[in-house]
C-alpha positions in Angstrom: 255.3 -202.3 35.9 251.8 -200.7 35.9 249.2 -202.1 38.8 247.1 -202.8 35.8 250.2 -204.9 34.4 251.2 -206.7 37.3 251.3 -210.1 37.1 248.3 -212.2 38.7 249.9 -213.7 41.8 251.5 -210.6 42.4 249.4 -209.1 45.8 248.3 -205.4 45.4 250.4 -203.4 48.1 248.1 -201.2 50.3 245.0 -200.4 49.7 246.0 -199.4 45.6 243.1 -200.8 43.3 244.4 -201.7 39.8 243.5 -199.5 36.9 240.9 -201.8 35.6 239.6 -204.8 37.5 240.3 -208.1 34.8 237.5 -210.0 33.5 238.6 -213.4 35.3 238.3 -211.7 38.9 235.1 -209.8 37.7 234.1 -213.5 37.2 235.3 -215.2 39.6 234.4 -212.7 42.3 230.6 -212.8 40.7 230.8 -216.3 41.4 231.8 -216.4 44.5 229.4 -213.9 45.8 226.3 -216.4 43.8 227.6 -218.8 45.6 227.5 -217.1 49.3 223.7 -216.0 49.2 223.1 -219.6 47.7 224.3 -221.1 50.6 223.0 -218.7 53.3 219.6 -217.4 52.0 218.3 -221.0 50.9 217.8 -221.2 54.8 216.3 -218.5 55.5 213.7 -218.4 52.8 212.8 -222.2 52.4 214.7 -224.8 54.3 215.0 -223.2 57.9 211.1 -222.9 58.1 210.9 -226.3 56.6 213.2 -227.6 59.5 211.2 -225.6 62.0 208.0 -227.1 61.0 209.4 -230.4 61.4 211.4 -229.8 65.1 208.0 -227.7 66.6 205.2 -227.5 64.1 202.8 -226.3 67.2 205.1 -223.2 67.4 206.7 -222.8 64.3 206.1 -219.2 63.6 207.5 -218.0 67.1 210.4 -220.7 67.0 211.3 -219.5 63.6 211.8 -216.0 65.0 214.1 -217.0 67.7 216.3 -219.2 65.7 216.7 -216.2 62.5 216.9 -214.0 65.5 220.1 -214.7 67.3 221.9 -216.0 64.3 221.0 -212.2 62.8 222.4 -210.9 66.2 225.9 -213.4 66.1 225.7 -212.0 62.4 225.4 -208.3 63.3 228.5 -208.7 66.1 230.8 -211.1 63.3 230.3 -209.1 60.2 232.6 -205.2 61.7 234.4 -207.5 64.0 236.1 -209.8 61.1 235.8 -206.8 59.2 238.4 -205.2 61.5 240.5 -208.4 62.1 240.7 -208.7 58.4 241.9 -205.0 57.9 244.7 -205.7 60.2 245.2 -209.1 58.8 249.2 -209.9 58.0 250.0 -212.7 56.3 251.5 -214.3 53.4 248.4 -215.3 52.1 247.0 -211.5 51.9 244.2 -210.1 54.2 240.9 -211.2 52.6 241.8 -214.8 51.8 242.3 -216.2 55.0 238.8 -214.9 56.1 237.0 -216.0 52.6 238.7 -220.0 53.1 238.1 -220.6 56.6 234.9 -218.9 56.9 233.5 -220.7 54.4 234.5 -224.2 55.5 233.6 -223.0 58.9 230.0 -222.3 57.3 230.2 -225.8 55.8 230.6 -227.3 59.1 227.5 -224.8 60.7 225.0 -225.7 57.9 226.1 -229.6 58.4 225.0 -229.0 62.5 221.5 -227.5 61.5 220.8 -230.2 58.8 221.3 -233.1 61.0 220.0 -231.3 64.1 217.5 -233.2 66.5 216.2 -230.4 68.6 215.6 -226.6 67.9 218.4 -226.1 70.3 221.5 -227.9 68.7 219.4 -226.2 65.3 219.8 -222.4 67.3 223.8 -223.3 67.9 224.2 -224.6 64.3 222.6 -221.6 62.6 224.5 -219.2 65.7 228.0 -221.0 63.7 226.8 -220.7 60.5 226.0 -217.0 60.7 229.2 -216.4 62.8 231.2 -217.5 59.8 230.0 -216.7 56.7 229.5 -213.1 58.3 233.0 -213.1 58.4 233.3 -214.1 54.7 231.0 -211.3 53.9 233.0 -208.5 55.7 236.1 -210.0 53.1 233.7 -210.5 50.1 232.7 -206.7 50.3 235.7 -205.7 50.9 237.0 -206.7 47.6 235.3 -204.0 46.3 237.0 -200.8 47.5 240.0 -203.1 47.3 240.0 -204.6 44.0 237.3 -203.0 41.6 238.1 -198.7 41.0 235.4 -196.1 41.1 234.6 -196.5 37.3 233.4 -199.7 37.3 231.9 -200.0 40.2 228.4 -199.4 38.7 228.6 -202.1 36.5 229.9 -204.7 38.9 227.9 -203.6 41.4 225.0 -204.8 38.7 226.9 -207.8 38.4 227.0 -208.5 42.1 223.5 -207.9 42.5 222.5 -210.2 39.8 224.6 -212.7 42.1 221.8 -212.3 44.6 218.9 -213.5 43.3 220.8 -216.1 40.9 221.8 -218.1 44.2 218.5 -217.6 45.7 217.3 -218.9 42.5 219.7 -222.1 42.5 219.0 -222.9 45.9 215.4 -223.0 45.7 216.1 -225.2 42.7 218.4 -227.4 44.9 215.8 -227.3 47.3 213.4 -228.5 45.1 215.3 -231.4 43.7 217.1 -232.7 46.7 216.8 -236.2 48.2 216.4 -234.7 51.5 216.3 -232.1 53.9 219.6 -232.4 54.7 220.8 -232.1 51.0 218.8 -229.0 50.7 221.9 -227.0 53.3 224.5 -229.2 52.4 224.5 -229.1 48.6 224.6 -225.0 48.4 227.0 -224.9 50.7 229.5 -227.1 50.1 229.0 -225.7 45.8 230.3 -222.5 47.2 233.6 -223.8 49.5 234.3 -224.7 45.8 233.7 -221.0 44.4 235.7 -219.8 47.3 238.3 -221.5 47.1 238.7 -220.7 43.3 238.2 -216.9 43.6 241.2 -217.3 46.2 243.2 -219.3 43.9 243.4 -216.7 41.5 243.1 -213.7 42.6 245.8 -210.8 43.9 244.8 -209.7 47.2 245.7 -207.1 49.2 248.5 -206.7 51.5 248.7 -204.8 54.5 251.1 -202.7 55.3 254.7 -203.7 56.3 255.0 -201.7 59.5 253.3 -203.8 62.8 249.9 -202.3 63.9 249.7 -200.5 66.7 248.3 -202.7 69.5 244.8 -202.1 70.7 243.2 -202.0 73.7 239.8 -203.2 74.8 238.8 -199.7 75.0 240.4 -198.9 71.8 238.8 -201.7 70.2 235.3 -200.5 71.1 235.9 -196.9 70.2 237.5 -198.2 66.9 233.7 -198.8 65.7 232.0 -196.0 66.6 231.3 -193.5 63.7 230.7 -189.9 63.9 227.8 -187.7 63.2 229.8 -185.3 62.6 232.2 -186.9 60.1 230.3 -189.2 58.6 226.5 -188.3 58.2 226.8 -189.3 54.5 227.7 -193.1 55.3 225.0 -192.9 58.4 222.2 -192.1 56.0 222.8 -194.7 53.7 222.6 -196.7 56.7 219.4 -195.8 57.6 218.5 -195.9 53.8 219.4 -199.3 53.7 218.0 -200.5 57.0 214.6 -199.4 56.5 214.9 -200.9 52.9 216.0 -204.5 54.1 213.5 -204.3 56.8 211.1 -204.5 54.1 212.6 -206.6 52.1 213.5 -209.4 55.1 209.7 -209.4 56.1 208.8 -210.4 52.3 211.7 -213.2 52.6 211.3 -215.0 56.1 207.1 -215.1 55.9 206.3 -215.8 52.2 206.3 -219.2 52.9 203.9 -218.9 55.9 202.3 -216.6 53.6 201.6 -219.2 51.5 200.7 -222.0 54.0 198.2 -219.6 55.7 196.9 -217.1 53.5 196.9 -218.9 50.1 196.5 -222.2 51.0 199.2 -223.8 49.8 200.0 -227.7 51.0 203.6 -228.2 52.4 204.7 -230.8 50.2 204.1 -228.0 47.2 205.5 -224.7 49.0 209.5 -225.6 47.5 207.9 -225.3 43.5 205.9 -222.5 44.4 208.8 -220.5 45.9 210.9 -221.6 43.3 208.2 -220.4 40.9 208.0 -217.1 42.8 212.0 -216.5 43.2 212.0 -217.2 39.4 209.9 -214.2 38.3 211.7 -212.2 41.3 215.3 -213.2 40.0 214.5 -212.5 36.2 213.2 -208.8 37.2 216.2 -208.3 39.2 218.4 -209.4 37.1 217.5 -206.9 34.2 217.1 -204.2 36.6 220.5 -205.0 38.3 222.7 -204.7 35.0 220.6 -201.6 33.5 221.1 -199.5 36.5 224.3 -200.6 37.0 225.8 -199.4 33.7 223.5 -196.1 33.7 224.3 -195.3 37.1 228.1 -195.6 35.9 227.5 -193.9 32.6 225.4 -191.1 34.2 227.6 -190.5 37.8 224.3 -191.0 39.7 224.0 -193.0 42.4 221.1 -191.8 44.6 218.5 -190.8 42.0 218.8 -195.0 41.6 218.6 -196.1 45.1 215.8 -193.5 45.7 213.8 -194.8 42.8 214.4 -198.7 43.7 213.2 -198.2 47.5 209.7 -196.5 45.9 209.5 -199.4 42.9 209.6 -202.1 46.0 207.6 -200.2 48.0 204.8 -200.6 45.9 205.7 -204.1 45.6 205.1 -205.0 48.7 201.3 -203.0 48.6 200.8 -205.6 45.6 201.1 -208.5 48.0 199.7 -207.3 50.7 196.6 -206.3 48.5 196.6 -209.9 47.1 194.2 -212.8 47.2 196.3 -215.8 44.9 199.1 -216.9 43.9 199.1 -214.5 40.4 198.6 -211.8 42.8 201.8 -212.6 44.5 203.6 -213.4 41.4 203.0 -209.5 40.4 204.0 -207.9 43.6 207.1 -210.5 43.5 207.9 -209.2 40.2 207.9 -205.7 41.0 209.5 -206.0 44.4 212.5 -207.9 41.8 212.4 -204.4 39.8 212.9 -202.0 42.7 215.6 -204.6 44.5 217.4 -205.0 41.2 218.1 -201.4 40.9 218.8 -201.1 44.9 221.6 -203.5 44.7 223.5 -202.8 42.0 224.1 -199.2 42.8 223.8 -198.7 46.7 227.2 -200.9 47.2 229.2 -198.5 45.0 227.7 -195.5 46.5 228.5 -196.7 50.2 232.4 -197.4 48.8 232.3 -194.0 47.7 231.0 -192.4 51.8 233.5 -194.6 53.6 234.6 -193.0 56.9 237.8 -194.4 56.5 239.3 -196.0 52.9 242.3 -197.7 54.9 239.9 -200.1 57.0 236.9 -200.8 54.6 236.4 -204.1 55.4 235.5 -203.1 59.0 233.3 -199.8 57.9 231.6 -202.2 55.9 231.2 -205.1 57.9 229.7 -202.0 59.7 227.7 -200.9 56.7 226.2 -204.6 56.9 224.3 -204.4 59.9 221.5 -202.5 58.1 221.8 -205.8 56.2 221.9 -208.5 59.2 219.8 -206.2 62.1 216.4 -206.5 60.1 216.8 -210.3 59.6 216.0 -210.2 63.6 213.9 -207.0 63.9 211.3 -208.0 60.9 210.4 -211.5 63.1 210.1 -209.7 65.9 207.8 -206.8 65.0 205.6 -208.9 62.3 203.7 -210.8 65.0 202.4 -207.4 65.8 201.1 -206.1 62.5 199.9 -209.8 62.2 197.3 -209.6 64.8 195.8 -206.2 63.6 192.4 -206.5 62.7 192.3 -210.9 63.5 194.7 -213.5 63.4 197.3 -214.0 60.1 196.7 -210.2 58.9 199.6 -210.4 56.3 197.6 -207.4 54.6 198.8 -205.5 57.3 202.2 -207.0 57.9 203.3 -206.0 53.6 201.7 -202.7 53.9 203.8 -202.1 56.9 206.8 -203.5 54.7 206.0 -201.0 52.1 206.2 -197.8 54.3 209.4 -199.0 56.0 210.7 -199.1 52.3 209.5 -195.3 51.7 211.1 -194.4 54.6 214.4 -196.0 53.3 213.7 -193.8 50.3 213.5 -191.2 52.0 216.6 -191.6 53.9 219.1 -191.4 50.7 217.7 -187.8 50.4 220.2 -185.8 52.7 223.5 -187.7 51.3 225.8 -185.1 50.2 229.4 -186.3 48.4 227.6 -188.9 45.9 225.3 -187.4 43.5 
C-alpha cells in the first residue's frame, strides 16, 4: 500500500508526507486554522481593548501594552517549547493531536478567565493562559504542514491557510459585533473552534514518532537544542528577520486601529465594533484574492521570494495610506492595500520557511521557533509606539504608520540574501 493509499486512521510513520494531501484534511485543516486566529486575534484587535477600557479607562493605552505584552512574551517561550515536546511526543494518539485537543480546551478555559475578569490582573493571568495554550496549538497546527501537505502543494495551501487568517478575523469581529455581551465576544470564537479542533483530529492521520525511545535531555541540552546556527542556517534566519520586521508592521496596524479610531477619527465607542468590522471586511476580501493567486502562481512558477518581497513593499505602502489619512475612507484604502500585500505574504512565506528548515526531523520546534517573529512584535509594537506617538504632539499616529511602513521595507529587504528557495 502506497502512503497516498493508506487508509485514513492509518498514522503516517516518521516524518513521510503522503503523495498528495486529500481534500478532506485540506479542509479540515483550513478550518481549523480559521478557527485558531478567530479565537485569538478577536482579542487582540477588538475585545481586549474593549475590556481594557472598561477595567482602567484613565490608562487604557499603557494597560493595554502590558497585558498584549507578557501574553506575547508567555507566547514567544510556549510556541518552540511545545514545538519540541510535540516533536518528541509518543503516544497512541500521534504527536500533534494531543497538543491541538488540550491546547485548545486549555485556551477555552484562558479566554473564559479574561471574560469574566474583575481586575486587569486576574485579566494579565487569563490572557498569560490563553497565550500559553493556543501557542502550543500553533507549534502543532504549523507543523502539519512539513508533516502532512508535500512541497507541491504547498503554495496553494499555503493560500488556503492564509485566507484562514483574515476569514476568522472577519467572523470574530462579526461575533463581536452581534454578541449579547462582552463576555460572548471571547467565549463564542473560542469555544466554535474546540469544535474545529476536535474534528480535524477526528479525522486526520497524524504522525508518529519514531519507535526507538529518545535520548534523554538535559537542562543544558534542552537549551542548546534551540539555538540555531549562523552558519548552518542563515537561510531560515533571514526569513526570520523578514518576517519580524514585517509583523512588526503589521501588529502596530492591528493592536492601535481601534485607538486610532477613538482618537484620531473620532469615532464613539459604542460604534468602534461595526467600524472594525467594516474595515476587516475590505481587509479580508483583498487578502483573500491575493492569498489564493499567489498561492497557486508561487506553486506554478517555483518562486517563493520574488512573492514575499513584493507583499512586504504592497503593505508597506499601506500603512503610508493610513498614516497619511484624515477619515474613515482614508483608512478603508490603506486597509485595503495593507490586505493586498498581507494576502500575498501569507500564502507563500509558510511554504518557503518549510522549505529552509534547519532540521526536517523536529519541525514543529524550528517552527514554533520560526513563530517568534510572529509572537515577539505583538509585545515590541506596544512598546515602541508610545514613542513615535509623541513625535511632533500627543496621538501622532502619522508618525507611528509611517514608522510601520519602513519596518515593513526592511522586512522586504530581509528576504533578499535567502539562498536555497528561489
Amino acid at each position: 500500500m502506497t502512503t497516498a493509499q493508506r487508509a485514513p486512521d492509518t498514522p503516517l510513520p516518521g516524518r513521510t508526507a503522503p503523495a498528495r494531501a486529500s481534500r478532506r484534511f485540506i479542509a479540515l485543516y483550513g478550518l481549523a486554522t480559521f478557527g485558531f486566529w478567530m479565537a485569538v486575534m478577536t482579542p487582540v484587535i477588538v475585545t481586549m481593548a474593549l475590556k481594557v477600557n472598561q477595567l482602567a479607562p484613565d490608562s487604557k493605552e499603557s494597560t493595554l501594552a502590558w497585558v498584549l505584552g507578557i501574553g506575547a512574551f508567555v507566547a514567544m517561550i510556549a510556541n518552540p517549547v511545545a514545538g519540541l515536546f510535540s516533536d518528541r511526543t509518543r503516544s497512541r494518539f500521534g504527536m500533534r493531536r494531543p497538543w491541538l485537543v488540550g491546547g485548545s480546551l486549555l485556551g477555552l478555559a484562558g479566554l473564559a478567565i479574561v471574560a469574566v475578569s474583575p481586575t486587569v490582573w486576574v485579566l494579565m493571568l487569563g490572557w498569560s493562559l490563553a497565550q500559553l495554550a493556543y501557542n502550543a496549538v500553533l507549534a502543532a497546527l504549523m507543523a502539519l504542514m512539513p508533516d502532512q501537505i508535500p512541497e507541491s502543494q504547498r503554495g496553494a495551501v499555503g493560500g488556503l491557510l492564509g485566507m484562514c487568517m483574515p476569514a476568522g478575523i472577519l467572523a470574530g469581529v462579526y461575533v463581536a459585533q452581534e454578541a449579547a455581551s462582552l463576555a460572548q465576544m471571547f467565549l463564542l470564537p473560542a469555544g466554535l473552534f474546540t469544535v474545529f479542533v476536535l474534528l480535524l483530529c477526528a479525522c486526520m492521520r497524524d504522525r508518529m514518532a519514531p519507535t526507538q525511545a529518545p535520548e534523554a535531555m538535559s537542562l543544558a541540552g534542552f537549551a542548546r537544542s534551540f539555538l540555531i546556527s549562523p552558519k548552518g542556517a542563515s537561510d531560515f534566519l533571514w526569513a526570520f528577520v523578514s518576517r519580524f520586521m514585517l509583523l512588526l508592521g503589521i501588529a502596530t496596524l492591528m493592536t492601535y486601529q481601534v485607538f486610532y479610531m477613538l482618537d484620531k477619527l473620532g469615532v464613539s465607542t459604542e460604534a468602534v465594533p461595526d467600524m472594525m468590522f467594516r474595515s476587516t471586511l475590505v481587509s479580508s476580501i483583498a487578502i483573500v484574492l491575493s492569498s489564493l493567486a499567489s498561492g497557486w502562481l508561487s506553486d506554478r512558477s517555483g518562486r517563493r521570494k520574488a512573492f514575499v518581497l513584493m507583499a512586504a513593499l504592497v503593505y508597506a505602502a499601506g500603512l503610508l495610506v493610513i498614516g497619511l489619512a484624515h477619515d474613515f475612507n482614508g483608512l478603508l484604502l490603506g486597509v485595503g492595500v495593507c490586505g493586498l500585500g498581507q494576502g500575498m505574504y501569507v500564502a507563500v512565506d509558510l511554504a518557503l520557511v518549510t522549505e529552509v528548515l534547519p532540521n526536517p526531523d523536529e519541525a514543529a520546534k524550528d517552527l514554533g521557533l520560526f513563530n517568534l517573529a510572529s509572537a515577539m512584535p505583538q509585545s515590541v509594537a506596544p512598546m515602541i509606539a508610545p514613542l513615535f506617538l509623541a513625535l511632533g504632539g500627543p496621538q501622532n499616529y502619522s508618525s507611528l504608520f509611517t514608522a510601520a511602513a519602513v519596518f515593513a521595507l526592511l522586512g522586504a529587504l530581509a528576504v533578499l540574501p535567502i539562498r536555497k528557495v528561489r
